[in-house]
One Martini backbone bead per residue (centre of mass of N, CA, C, O) as a GRO file, in nm:
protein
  154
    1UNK     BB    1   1.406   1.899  -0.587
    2UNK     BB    2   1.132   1.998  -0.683
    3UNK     BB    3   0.954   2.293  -0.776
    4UNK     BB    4   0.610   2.388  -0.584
    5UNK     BB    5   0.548   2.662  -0.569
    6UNK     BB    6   0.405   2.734  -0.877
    7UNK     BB    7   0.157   2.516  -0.756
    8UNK     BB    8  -0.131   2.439  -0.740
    9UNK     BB    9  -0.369   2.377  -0.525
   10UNK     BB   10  -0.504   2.035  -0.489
   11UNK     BB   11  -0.686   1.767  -0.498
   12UNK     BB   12  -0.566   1.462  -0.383
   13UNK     BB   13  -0.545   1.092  -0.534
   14UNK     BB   14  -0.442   0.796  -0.416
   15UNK     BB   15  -0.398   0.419  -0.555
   16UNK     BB   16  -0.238   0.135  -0.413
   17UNK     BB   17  -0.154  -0.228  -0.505
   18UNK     BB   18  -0.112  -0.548  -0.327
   19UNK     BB   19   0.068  -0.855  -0.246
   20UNK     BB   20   0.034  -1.169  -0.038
   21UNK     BB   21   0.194  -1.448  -0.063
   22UNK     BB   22   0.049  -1.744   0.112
   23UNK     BB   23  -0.012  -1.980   0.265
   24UNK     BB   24  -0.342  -2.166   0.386
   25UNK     BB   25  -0.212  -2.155   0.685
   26UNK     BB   26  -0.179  -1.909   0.696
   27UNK     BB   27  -0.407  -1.735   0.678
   28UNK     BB   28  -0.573  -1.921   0.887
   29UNK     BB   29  -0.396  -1.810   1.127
   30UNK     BB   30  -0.483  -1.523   1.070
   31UNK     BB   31  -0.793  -1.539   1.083
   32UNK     BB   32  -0.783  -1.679   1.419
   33UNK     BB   33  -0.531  -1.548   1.556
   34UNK     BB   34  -0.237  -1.748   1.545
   35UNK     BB   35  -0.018  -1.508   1.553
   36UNK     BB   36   0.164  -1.457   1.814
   37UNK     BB   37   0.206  -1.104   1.738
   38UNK     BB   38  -0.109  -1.107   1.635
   39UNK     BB   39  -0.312  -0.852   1.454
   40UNK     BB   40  -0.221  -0.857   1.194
   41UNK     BB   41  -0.388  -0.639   1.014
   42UNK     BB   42  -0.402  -0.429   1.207
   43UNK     BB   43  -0.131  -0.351   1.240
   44UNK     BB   44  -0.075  -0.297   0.915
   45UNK     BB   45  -0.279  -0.073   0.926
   46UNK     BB   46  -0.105   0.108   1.055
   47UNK     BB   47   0.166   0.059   0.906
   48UNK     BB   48   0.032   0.188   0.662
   49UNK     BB   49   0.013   0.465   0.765
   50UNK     BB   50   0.314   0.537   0.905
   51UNK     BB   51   0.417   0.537   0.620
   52UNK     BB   52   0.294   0.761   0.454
   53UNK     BB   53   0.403   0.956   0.644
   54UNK     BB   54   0.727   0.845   0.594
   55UNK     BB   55   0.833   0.918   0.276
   56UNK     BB   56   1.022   1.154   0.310
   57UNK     BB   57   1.249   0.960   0.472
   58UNK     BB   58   1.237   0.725   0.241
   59UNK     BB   59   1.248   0.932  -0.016
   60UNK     BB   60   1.405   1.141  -0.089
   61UNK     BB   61   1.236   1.346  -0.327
   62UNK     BB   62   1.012   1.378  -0.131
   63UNK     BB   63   0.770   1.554  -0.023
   64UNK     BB   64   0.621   1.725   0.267
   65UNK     BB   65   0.292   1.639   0.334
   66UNK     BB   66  -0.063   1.674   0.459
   67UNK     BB   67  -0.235   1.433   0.513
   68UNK     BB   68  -0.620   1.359   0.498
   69UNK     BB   69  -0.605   1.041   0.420
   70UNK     BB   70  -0.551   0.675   0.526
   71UNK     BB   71  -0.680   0.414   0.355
   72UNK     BB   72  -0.674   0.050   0.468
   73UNK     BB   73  -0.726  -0.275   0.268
   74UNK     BB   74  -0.834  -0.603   0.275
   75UNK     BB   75  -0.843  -0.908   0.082
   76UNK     BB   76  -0.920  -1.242   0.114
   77UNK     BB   77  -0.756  -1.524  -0.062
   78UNK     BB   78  -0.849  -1.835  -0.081
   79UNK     BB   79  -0.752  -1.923  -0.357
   80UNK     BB   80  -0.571  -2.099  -0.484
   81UNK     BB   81  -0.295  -2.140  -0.689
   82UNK     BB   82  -0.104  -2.313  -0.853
   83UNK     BB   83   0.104  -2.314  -0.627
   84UNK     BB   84  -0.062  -2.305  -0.355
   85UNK     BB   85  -0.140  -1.989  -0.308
   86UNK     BB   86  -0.240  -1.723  -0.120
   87UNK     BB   87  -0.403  -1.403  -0.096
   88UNK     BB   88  -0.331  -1.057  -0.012
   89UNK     BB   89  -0.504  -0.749  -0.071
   90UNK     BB   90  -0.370  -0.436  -0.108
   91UNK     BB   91  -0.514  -0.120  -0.004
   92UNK     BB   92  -0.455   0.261  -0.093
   93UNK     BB   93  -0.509   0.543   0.018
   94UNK     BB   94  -0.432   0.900  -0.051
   95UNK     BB   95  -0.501   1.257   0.071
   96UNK     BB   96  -0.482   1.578  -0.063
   97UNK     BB   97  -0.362   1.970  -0.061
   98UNK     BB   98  -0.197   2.055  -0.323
   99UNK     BB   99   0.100   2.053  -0.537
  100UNK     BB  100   0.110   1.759  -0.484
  101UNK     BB  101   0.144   1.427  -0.481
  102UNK     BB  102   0.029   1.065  -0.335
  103UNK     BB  103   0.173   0.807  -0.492
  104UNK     BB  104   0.392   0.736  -0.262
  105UNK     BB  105   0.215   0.696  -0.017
  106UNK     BB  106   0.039   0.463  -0.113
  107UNK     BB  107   0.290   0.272  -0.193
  108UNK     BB  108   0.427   0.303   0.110
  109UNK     BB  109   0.158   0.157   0.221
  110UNK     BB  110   0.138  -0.108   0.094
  111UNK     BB  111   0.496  -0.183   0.181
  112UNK     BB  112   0.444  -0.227   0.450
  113UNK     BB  113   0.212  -0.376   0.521
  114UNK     BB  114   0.383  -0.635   0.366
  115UNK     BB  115   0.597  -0.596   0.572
  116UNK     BB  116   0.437  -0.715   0.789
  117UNK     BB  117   0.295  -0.940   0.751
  118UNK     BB  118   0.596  -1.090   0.746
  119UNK     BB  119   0.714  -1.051   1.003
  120UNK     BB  120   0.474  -1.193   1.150
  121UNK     BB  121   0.474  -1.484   0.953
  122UNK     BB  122   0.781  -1.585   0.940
  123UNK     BB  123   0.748  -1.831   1.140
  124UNK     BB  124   0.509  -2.001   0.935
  125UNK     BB  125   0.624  -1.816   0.660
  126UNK     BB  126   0.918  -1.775   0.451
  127UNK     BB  127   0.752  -1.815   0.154
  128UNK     BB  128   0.664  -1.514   0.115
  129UNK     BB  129   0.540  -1.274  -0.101
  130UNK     BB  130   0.567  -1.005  -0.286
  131UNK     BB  131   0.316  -0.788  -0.502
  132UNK     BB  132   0.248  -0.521  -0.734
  133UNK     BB  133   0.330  -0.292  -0.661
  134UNK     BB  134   0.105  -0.055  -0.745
  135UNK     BB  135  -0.071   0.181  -0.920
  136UNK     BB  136  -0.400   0.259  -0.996
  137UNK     BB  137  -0.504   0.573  -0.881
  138UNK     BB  138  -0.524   0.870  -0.975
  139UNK     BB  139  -0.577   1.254  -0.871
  140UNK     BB  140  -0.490   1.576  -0.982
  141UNK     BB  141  -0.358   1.803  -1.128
  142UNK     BB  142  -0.246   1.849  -1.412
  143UNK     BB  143  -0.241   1.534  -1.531
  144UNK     BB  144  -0.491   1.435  -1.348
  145UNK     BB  145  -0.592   1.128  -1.472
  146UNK     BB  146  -0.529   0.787  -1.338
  147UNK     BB  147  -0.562   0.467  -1.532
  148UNK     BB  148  -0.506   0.142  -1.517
  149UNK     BB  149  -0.500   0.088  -1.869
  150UNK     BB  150  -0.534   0.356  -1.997
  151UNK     BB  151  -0.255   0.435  -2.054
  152UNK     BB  152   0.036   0.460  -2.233
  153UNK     BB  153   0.199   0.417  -1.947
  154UNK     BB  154   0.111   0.131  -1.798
   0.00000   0.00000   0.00000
């Protein structure tokens, strides 16, 4: 692990996000609540929350640290795409003050979410997919800003 004892806390916030996509048939028994599992969202939004926290048990090199809020959101893409397929934009931002970043965090929070909602509608639609979980916004920190597509190594 990296020596982040001699880094000052900063508050820092972190934003990642990903898709899931899924036939026009699952997102809509989603939406109606006919998924067997439950309350396919509902359930997501707590497991990327539960992962954000224990993100330091699944990637080795993580520090453990203080998370002080992890918010996640769905926006539902009702309209298909060439393939015929609708999706899930999942986000998440997690926030703390400390040495380190949570951008780790962040998409460990979206990769859980997205594999909840895989979980639960499996039963209904085992071609669903996981897609571009990617860093959106980071802030705090000796690095400062970054925001996708302004950084030259975005």
């Amino acid at each position: 692990m990296v020596d982040v004892s001699a880094k000052p806390s900063t508050e820092r916030v972190a934003t990642a996000q990903g898709y899931v996509r899924l036939k026009p048939d699952t997102l809509a028994k989603i939406q109606q609540g006919k998924i067997a599992k439950g309350d396919v969202l509902a359930v997501a939004q707590v497991a990327g929350i539960m992962g954000a926290k224990r993100t330091p048990d699944l990637i080795p090199m993580c520090h453990p640290i203080l998370l002080a809020g992890v918010d996640i959101g769905f926006q539902e893409n009702h309209h298909p795409d060439p393939h015929g397929l609708c999706s899930i934009t999942i986000t998440a931002t997690a926030k703390t003050t400390g040495p380190t970043g949570v951008e780790m965090e962040a998409m460990t929070a979206v990769s859980v979410a997205a594999l909840t909602i895989y979980d639960m509608c499996k039963a209904v639609d085992k071609g669903m997919s996981i897609t571009d979980v990617s860093l959106m916004v980071k802030s705090g920190g000796k690095s400062g800003t970054y925001l996708r597509g302004e950084s030259p190594n975005s």
